[in-house]
NULUMNU-823201 format. One line per 5 residues: number of its first residue (from 0); their letters; for each residue x, y, z of N, C-alpha, C. Coordinates in nm, 3 decimals. Each point is the difference from the previous one (the first is absolute). Layout:
BEGIN
NUM = a = X/Y/Z/X/Y/Z/X/Y/Z ~ ...
//
This chain:
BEGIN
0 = xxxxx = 10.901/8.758/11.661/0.109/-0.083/0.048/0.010/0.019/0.151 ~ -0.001/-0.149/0.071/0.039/0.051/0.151/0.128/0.023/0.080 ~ 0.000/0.064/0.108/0.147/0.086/0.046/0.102/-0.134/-0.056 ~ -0.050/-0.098/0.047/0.153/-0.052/-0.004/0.096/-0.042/-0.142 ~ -0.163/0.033/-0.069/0.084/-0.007/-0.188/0.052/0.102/-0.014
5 = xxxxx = -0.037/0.124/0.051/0.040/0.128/-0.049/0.140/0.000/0.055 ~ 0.022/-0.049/0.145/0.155/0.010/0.044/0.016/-0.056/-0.090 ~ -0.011/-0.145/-0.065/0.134/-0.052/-0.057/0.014/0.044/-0.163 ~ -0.128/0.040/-0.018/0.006/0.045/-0.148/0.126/0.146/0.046 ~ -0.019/0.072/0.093/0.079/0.097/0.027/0.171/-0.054/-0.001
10 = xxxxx = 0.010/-0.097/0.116/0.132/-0.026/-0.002/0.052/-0.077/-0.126 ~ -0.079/-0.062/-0.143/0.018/-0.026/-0.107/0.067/0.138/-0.064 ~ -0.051/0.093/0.015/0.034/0.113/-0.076/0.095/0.071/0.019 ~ 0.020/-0.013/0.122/0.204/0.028/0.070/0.061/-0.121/-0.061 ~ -0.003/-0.114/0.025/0.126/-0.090/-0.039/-0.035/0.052/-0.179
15 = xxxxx = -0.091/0.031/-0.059/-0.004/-0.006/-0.182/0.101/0.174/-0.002 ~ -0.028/0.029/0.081/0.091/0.148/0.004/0.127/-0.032/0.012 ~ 0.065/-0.061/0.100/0.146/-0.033/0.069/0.027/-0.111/-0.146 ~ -0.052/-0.039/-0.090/0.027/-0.081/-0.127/0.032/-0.138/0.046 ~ -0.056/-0.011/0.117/-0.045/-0.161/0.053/-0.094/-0.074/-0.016
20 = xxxxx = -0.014/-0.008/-0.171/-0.173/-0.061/-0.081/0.000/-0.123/0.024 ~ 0.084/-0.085/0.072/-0.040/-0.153/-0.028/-0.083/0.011/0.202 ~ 0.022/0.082/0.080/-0.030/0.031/0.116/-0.151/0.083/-0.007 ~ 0.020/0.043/-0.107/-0.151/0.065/-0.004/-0.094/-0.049/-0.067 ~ 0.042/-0.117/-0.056/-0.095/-0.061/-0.118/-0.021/-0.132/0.096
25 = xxxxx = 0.049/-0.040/0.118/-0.033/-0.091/0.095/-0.138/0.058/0.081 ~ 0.013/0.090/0.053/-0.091/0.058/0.113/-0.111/0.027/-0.155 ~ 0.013/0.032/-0.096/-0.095/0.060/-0.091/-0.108/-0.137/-0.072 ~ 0.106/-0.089/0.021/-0.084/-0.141/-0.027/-0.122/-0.003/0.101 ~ 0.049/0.024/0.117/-0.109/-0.048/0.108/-0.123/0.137/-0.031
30 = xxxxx = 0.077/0.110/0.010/-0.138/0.104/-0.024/-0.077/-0.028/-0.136 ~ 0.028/-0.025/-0.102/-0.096/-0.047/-0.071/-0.046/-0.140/-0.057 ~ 0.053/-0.052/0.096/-0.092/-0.157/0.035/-0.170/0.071/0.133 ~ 0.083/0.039/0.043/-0.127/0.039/0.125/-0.069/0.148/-0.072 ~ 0.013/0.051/-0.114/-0.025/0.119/-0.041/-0.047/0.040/-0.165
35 = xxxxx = -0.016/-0.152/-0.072/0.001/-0.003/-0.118/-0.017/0.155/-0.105 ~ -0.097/0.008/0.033/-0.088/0.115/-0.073/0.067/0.148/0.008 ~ 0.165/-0.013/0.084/0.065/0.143/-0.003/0.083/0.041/-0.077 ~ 0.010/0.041/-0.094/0.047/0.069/-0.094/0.128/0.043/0.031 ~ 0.008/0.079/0.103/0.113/0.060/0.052/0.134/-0.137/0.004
40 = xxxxx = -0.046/-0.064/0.081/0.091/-0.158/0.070/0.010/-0.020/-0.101 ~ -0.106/-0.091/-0.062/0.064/-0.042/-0.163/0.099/0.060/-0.084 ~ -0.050/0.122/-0.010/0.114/0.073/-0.126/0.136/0.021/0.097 ~ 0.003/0.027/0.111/0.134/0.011/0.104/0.067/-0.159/-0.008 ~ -0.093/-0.117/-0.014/0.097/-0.099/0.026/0.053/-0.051/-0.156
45 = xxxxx = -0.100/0.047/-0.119/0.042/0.015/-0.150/0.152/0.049/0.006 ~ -0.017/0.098/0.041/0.132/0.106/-0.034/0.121/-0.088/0.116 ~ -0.019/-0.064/0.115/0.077/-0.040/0.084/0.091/-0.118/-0.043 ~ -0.139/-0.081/-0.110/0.070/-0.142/-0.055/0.079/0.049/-0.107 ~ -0.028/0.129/-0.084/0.065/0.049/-0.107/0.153/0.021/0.054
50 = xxxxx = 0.023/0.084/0.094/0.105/0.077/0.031/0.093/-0.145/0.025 ~ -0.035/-0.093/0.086/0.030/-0.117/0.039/0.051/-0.077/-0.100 ~ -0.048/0.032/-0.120/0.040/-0.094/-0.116/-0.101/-0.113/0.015 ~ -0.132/-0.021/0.037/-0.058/-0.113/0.002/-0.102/0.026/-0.033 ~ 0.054/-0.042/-0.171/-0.101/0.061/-0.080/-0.121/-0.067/-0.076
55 = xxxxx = -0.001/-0.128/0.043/-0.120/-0.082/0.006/-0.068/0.060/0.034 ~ 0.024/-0.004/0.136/-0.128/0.042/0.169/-0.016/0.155/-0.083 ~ 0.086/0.092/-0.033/-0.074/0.151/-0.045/-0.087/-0.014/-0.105 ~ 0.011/-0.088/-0.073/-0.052/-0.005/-0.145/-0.146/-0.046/0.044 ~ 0.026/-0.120/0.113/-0.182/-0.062/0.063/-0.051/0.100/0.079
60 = xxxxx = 0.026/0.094/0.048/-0.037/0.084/0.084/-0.071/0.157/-0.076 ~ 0.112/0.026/-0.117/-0.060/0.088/-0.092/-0.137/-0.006/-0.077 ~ 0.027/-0.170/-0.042/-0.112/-0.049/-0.056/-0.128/0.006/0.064 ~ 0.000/-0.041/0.131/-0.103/-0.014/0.103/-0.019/0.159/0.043 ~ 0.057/0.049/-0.043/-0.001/0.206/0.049/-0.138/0.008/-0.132
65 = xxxxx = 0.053/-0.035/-0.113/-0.063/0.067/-0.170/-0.110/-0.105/0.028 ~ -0.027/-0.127/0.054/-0.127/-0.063/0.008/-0.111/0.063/0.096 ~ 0.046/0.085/0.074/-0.073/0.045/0.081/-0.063/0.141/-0.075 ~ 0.109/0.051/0.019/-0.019/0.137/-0.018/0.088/0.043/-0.168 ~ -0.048/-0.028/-0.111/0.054/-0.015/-0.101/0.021/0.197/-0.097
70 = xxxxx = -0.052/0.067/0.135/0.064/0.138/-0.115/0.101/0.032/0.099 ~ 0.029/-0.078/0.069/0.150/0.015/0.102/0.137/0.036/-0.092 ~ 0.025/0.113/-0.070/0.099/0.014/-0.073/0.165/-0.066/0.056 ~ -0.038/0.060/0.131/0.161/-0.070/0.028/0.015/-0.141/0.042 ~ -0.125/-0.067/0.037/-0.007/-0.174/-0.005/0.059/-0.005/-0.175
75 = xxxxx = -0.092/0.047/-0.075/0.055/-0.021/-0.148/0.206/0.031/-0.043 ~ 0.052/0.067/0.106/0.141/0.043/-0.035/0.101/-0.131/0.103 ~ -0.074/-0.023/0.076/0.072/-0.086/0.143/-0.005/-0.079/-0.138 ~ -0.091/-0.096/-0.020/-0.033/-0.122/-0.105/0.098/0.024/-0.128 ~ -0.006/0.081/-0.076/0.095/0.035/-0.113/0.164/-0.025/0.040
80 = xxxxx = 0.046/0.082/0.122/0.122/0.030/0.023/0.035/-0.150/0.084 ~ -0.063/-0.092/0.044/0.006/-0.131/0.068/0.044/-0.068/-0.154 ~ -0.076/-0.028/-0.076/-0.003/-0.086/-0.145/0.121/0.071/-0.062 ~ 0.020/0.139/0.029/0.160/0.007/-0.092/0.081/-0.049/0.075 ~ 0.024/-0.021/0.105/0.128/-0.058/0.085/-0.021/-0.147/-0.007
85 = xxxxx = -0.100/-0.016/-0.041/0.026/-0.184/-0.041/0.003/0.022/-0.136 ~ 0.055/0.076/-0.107/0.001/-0.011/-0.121/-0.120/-0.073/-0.114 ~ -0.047/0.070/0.106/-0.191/-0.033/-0.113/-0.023/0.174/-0.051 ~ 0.063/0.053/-0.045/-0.017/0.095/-0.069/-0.160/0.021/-0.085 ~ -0.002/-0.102/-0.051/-0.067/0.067/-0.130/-0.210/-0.044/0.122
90 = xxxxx = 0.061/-0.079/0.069/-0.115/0.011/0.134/-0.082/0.138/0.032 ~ 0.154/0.051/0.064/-0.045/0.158/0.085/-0.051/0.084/-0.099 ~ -0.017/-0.011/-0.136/-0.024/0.070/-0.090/-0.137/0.066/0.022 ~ -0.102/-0.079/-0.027/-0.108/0.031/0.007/-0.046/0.093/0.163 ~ 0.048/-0.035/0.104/0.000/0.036/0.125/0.068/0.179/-0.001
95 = xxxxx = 0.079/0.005/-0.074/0.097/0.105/0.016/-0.135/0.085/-0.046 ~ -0.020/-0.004/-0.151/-0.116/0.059/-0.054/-0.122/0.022/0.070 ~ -0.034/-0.099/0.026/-0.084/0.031/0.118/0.015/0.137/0.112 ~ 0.126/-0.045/0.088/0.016/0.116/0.080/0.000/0.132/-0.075 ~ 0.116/0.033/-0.117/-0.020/0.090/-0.055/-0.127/0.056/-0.060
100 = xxxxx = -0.088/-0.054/-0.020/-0.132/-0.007/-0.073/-0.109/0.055/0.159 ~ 0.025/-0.039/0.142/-0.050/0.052/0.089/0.043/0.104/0.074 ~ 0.105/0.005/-0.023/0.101/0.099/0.087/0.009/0.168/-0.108 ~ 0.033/-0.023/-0.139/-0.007/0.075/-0.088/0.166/0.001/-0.018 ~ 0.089/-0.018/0.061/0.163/-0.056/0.017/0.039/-0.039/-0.127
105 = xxxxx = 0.012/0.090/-0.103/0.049/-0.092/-0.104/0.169/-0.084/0.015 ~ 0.047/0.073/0.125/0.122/-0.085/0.055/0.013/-0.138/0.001 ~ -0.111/-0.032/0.034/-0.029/-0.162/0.011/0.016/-0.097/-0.128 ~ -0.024/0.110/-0.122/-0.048/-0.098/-0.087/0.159/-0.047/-0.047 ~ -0.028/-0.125/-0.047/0.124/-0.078/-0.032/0.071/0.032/-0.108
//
């Protein structure tokens, strides 16, 4: 990643600290438009649209986390815990298992 993603991926991670996710999931759009393939940005702007309540965008973002990189346990929990807040329950199911099934967490399981 070059300096100037890293500043803003940086100053993403203060406003997601100060619990200013709709501010950090702005600047986090642009770092992984120009940054696809980072893991980090992605799952930071997952969790940013989550906290935000915009839980479409977390749910497409989780998804696109587990398409990439699919033993990503906590892409698998972002995705689960997105689908329960839209009351697709019986969705996150399989996902939950999953994580628990990679993580060893039997916490997870539903």
């Amino acid at each position: 990643m070059e300096d100037s993603l890293r500043l803003q991926f940086g100053m993403a991670e203060v406003h997601f600290e100060q619990k200013r996710y709709r501010e950090a999931a702005a600047i986090l759009e642009v770092v992984v438009s120009e940054a696809p393939s980072n893991a980090s940005a992605r799952t930071l702007l997952a969790r940013a649209y989550f906290h935000a309540a915009m839980l479409r965008r977390a749910e497409e973002q989780a998804r696109e986390l587990i398409e990439r990189w699919p033993v990503d346990a906590y892409a698998h929990v972002i995705l689960a815990r997105s689908l329960q807040r839209q009351s697709r329950h019986d969705e996150a199911v399989p996902y939950l298992r999953l994580a628990a099934a990679l993580t060893g967490d039997d916490d997870l399981l539903p």
